[in-house]
PLY file of the C-alpha trace (Angstrom):
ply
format ascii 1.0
element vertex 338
property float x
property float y
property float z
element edge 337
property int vertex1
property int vertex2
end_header
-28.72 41.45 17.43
-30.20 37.84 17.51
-28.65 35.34 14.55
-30.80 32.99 13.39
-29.30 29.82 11.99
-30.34 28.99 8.52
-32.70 26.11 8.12
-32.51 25.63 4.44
-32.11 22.50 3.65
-30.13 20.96 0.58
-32.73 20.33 -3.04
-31.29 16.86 -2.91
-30.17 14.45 0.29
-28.81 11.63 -1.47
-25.54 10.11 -1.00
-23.12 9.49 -4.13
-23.37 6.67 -5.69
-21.10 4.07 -6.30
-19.79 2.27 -9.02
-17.61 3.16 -12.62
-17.37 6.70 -13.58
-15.51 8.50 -16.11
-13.15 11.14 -15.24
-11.30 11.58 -18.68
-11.33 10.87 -22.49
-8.36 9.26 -22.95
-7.40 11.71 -25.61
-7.01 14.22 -22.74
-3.92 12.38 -20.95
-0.70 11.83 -22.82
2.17 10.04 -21.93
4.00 11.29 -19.09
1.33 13.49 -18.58
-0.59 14.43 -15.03
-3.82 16.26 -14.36
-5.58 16.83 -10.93
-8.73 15.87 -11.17
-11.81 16.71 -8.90
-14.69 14.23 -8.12
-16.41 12.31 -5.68
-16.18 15.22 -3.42
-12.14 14.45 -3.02
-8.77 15.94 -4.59
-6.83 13.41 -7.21
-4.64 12.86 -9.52
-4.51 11.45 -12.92
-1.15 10.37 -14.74
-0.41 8.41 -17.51
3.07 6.73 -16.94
5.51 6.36 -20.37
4.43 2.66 -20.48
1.34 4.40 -21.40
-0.62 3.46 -18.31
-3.49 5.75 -16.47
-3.05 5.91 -12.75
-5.43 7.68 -9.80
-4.16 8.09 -6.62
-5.41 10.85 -3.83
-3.97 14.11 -4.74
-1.65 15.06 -2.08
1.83 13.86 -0.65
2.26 12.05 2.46
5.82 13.60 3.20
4.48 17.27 3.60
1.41 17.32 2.07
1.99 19.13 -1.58
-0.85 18.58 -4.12
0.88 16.09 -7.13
-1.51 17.63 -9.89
0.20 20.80 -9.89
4.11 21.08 -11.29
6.81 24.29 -10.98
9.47 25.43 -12.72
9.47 24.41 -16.67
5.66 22.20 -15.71
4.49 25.77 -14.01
0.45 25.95 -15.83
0.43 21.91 -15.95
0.81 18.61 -13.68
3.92 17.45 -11.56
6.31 15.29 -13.29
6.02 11.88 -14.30
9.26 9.57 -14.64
8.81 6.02 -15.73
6.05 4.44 -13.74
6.09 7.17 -11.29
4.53 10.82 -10.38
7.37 13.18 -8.68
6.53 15.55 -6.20
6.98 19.43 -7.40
7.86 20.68 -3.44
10.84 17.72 -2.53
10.98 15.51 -5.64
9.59 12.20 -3.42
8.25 9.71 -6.70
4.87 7.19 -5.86
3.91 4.79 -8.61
0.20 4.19 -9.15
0.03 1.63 -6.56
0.28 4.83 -3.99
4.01 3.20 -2.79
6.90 5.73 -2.46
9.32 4.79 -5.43
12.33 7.14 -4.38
13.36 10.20 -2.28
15.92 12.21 -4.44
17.86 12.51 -0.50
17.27 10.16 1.77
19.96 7.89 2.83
18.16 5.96 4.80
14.07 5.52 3.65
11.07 6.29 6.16
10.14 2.45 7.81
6.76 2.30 5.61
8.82 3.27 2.15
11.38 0.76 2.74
8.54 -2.01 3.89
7.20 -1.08 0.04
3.78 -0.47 2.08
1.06 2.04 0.25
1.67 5.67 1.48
-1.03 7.18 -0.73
-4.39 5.52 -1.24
-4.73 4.47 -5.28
-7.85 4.15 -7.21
-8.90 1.42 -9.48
-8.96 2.39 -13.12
-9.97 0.87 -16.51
-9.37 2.29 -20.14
-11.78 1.48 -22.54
-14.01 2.70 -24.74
-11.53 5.84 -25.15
-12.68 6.40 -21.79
-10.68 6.41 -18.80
-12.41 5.33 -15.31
-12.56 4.97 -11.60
-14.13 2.91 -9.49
-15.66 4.59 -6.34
-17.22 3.43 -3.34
-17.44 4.77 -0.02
-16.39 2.02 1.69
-13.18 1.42 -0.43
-15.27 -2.36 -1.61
-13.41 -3.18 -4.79
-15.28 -3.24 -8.07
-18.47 -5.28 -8.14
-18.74 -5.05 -12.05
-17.04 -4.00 -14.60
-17.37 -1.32 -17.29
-18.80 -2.01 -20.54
-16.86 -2.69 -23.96
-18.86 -0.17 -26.88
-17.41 -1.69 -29.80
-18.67 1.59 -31.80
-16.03 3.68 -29.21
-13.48 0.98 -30.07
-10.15 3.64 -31.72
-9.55 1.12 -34.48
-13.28 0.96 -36.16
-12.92 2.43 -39.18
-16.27 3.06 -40.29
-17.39 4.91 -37.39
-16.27 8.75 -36.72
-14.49 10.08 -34.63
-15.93 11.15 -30.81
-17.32 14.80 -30.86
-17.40 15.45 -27.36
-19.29 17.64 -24.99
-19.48 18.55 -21.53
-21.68 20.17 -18.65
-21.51 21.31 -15.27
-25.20 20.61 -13.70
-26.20 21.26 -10.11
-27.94 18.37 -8.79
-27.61 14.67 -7.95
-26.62 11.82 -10.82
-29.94 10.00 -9.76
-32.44 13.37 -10.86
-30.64 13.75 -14.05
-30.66 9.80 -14.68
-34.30 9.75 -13.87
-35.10 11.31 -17.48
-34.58 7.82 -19.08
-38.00 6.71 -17.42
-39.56 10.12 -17.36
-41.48 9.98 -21.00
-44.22 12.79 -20.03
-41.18 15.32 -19.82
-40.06 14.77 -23.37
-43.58 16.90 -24.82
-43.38 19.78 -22.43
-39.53 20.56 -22.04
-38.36 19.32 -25.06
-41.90 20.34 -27.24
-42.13 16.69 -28.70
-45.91 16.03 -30.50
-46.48 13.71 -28.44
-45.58 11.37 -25.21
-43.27 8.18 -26.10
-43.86 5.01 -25.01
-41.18 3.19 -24.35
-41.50 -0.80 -26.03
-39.15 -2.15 -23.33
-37.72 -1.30 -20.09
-35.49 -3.73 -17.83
-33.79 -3.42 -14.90
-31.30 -6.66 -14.22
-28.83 -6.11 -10.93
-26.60 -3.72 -11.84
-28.24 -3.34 -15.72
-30.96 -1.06 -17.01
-32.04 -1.39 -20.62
-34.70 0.80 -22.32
-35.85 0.43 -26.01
-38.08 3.13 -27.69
-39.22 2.34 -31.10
-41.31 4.72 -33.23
-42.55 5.93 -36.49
-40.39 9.52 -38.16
-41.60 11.64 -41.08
-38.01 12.49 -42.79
-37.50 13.89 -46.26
-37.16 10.16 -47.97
-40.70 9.52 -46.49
-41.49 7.70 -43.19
-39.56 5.70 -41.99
-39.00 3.52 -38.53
-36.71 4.59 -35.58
-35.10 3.27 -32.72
-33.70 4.40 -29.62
-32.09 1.84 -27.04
-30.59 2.62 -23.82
-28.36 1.03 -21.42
-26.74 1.57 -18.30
-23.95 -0.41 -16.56
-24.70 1.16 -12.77
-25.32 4.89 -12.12
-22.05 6.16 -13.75
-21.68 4.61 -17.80
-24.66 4.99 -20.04
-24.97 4.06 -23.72
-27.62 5.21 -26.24
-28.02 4.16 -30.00
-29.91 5.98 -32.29
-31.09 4.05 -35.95
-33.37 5.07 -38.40
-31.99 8.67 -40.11
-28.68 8.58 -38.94
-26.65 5.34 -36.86
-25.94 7.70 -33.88
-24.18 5.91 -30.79
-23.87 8.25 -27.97
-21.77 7.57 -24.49
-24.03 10.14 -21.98
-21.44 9.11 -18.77
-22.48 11.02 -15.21
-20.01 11.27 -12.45
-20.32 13.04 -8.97
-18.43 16.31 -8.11
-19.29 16.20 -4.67
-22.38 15.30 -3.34
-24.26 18.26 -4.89
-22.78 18.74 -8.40
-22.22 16.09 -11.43
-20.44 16.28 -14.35
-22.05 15.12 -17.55
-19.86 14.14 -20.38
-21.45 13.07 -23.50
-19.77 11.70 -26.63
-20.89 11.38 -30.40
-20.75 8.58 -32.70
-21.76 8.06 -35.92
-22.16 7.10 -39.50
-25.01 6.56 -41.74
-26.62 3.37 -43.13
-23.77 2.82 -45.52
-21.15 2.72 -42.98
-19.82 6.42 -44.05
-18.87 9.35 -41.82
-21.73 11.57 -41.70
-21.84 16.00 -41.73
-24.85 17.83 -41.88
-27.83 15.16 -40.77
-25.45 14.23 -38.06
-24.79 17.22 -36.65
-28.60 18.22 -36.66
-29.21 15.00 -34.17
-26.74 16.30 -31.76
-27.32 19.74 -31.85
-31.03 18.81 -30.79
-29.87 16.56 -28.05
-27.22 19.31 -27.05
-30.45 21.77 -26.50
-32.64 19.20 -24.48
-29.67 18.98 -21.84
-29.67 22.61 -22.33
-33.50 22.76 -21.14
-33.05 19.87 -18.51
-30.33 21.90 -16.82
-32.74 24.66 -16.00
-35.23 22.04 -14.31
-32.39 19.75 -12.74
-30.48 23.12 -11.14
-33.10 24.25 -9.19
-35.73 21.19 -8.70
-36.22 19.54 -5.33
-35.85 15.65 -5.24
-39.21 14.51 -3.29
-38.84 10.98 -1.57
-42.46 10.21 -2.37
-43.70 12.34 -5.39
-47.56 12.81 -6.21
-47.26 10.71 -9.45
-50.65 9.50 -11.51
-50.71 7.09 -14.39
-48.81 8.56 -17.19
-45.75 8.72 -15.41
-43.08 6.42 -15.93
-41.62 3.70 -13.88
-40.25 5.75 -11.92
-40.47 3.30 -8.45
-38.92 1.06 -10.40
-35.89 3.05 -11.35
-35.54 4.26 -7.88
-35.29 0.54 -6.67
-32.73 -0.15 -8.89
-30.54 3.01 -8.56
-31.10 2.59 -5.18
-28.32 -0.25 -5.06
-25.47 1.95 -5.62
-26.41 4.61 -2.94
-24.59 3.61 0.05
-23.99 6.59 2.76
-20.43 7.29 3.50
-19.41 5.91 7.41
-16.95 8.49 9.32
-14.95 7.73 11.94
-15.25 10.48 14.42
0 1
1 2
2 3
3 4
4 5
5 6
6 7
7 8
8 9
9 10
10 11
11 12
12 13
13 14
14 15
15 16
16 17
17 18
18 19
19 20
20 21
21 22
22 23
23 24
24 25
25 26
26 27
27 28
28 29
29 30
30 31
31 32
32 33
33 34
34 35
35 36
36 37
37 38
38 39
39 40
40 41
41 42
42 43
43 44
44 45
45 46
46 47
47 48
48 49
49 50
50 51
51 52
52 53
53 54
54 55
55 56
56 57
57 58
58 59
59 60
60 61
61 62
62 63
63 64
64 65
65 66
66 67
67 68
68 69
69 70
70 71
71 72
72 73
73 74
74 75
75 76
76 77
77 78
78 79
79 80
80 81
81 82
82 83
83 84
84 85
85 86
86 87
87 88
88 89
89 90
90 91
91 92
92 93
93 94
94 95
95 96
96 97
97 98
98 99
99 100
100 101
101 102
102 103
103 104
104 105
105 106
106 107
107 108
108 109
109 110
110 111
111 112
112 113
113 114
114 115
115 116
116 117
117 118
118 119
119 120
120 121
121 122
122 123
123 124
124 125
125 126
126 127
127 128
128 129
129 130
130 131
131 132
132 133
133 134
134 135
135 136
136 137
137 138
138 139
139 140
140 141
141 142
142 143
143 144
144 145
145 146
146 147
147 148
148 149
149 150
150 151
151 152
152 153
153 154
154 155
155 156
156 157
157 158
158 159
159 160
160 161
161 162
162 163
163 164
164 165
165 166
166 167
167 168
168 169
169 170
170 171
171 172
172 173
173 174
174 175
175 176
176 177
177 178
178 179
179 180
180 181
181 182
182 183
183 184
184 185
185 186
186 187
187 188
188 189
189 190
190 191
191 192
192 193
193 194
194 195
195 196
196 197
197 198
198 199
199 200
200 201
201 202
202 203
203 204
204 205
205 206
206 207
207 208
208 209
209 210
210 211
211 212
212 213
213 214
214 215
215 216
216 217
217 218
218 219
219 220
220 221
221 222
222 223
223 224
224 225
225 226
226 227
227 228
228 229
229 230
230 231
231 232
232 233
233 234
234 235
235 236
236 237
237 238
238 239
239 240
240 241
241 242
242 243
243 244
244 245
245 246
246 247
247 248
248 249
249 250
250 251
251 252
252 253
253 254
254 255
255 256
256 257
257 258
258 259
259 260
260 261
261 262
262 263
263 264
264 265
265 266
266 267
267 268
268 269
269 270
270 271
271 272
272 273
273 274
274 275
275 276
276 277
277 278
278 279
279 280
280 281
281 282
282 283
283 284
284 285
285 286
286 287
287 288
288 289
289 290
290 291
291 292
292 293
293 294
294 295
295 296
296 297
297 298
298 299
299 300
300 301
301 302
302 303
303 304
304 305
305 306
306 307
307 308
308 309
309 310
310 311
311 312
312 313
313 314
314 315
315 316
316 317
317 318
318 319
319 320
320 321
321 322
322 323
323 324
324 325
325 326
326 327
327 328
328 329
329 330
330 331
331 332
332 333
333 334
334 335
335 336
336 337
């Protein structure tokens, strides 16, 4: 029997982007806490040491090769230990602080020549907390961060008049770029989402490592018409920030980071009050519900569109040469050495 190879090729053939990314709320790590996380098409993992700092380093052990994300005996179902600054080993108790150096071997009377140098034995990942966020900083060719991640003072823990986050997550099968590519697509908004009509964005920047879009437009609500804004803003391809005004002060965090090169996870956080600076229910909750379907409709188009290089586009299409400039920045393909 004859075996013919398959020639079908992947919907997207992009490589990951670089830049910030979120991999946690920091609600999900407590003190002394680890979790193995897994993005950017590698294993790692997360602790938070009891000074209260987050730490990344790649997931597994350079003694024998045990994955630190997963613990035994009384942390069996949860993360290895963490002691101090340090994560410990579940299969021979070696410790590595977040700066990936070997920090003690329960055993050893006399230390390997790299853990007594104090030389990095597993690499460590930049991270930054803010924003009740927690991030990492990828690139492909280990360049350390170019920018930094932005400060939403609305996401700020200590702001009373704003709510607290109501968070939600999805799984979607495609590239970051398709699903960022929405922010310029207007035309989309009347046939997936069933909008009247096609918006037209009143601004639309795109500054080095910024993008900035403002939509401003007229809404019939029961206390008559009244005028409503939507502004969005990315810091690279990872952190984006939209703020709703006009019925209810919605901020929303809608933060994309690559599984591997074929998956992304979106996490999206809620915001809000109304115009008095209270906490808002019912109103609120309508807003994100509605957003909560659109990614719900996207998700069938993004999971099984192709990306074309050079679509057929005509003149009600958004910028979206443009966009791909600009995105285009972060997409650097990963060198092997062979």
């Amino acid at each position: 029997m004859t075996i013919i190879a398959s020639t079908k090729r992947p919907r997207v053939e992009l490589p990951m982007p670089y830049g910030w990314f979120q991999v946690l709320y920091s609600q999900q790590l407590s003190v002394g806490q680890s979790l193995p996380l897994e993005y950017f098409g590698q294993e790692l993992v997360i602790f938070r040491t009891e000074a209260g700092e987050a730490k990344v380093l790649d997931a597994y052990c350079p003694h024998m090769g045990a994955h630190l994300g997963y613990g035994i005996r009384d942390q069996a179902g949860g993360g290895s230990r963490v002691v101090g600054d340090s994560i410990v080993c579940p299969f021979h108790g070696w410790q590595f602080n977040g700066d990936g150096q070997c920090t003690g071997i329960p055993y050893a009377e006399r230390m390997p020549p790299r853990v007594a140098k104090c030389e990095q034995v597993i690499p460590s990942w930049q991270v930054r907390e803010q924003n009740q966020c927690i991030y990492v900083w990828y690139h492909p060719e280990g360049i350390e961060p170019l920018f930094e991640p932005p400060q939403i003072d609305e996401a700020m823990p200590d702001t009373d008049d704003w709510g607290e986050l109501k968070i939600y997550e999805w799984d979607i099968a495609t590239h970051p770029q398709e699903i960022g590519e929405n922010a310029v697509d207007a035309a989309h908004f009347r046939f997936v989402h069933g909008t009247p009509e096609v918006p037209e964005p009143t601004v639309m920047r795109f500054e080095e490592h910024c993008r900035f879009g403002l939509l401003e437009t007229e809404m019939e609500t029961p206390k008559g018409r009244i005028e409503g804004r939507i502004e969005n803003s990315s810091i690279g391809p990872g952190i984006s920030t939209v703020r709703f005004s006009g019925i209810c002060e919605t901020v929303l965090m809608a933060n994309l980071t690559p599984i591997d090169a074929h998956n992304t996870k979106a996490m999206y956080a809620f915001i809000q009050r109304d115009g008095n600076g209270q906490k808002v229910g019912r109103v609120g909750q309508a807003i994100i519900d509605d957003i909560r379907q659109q990614m719900e409709e996207d998700r069938i188009i993004w999971a099984r569109k192709r990306y074309l290089e050079k679509p057929m586009l005509c003149d009600g299409d958004g910028p979206f040469a443009k966009f791909r400039r600009w995105y285009g920045q972060f997409l650097v393909a990963e060198t092997r050495d062979d």
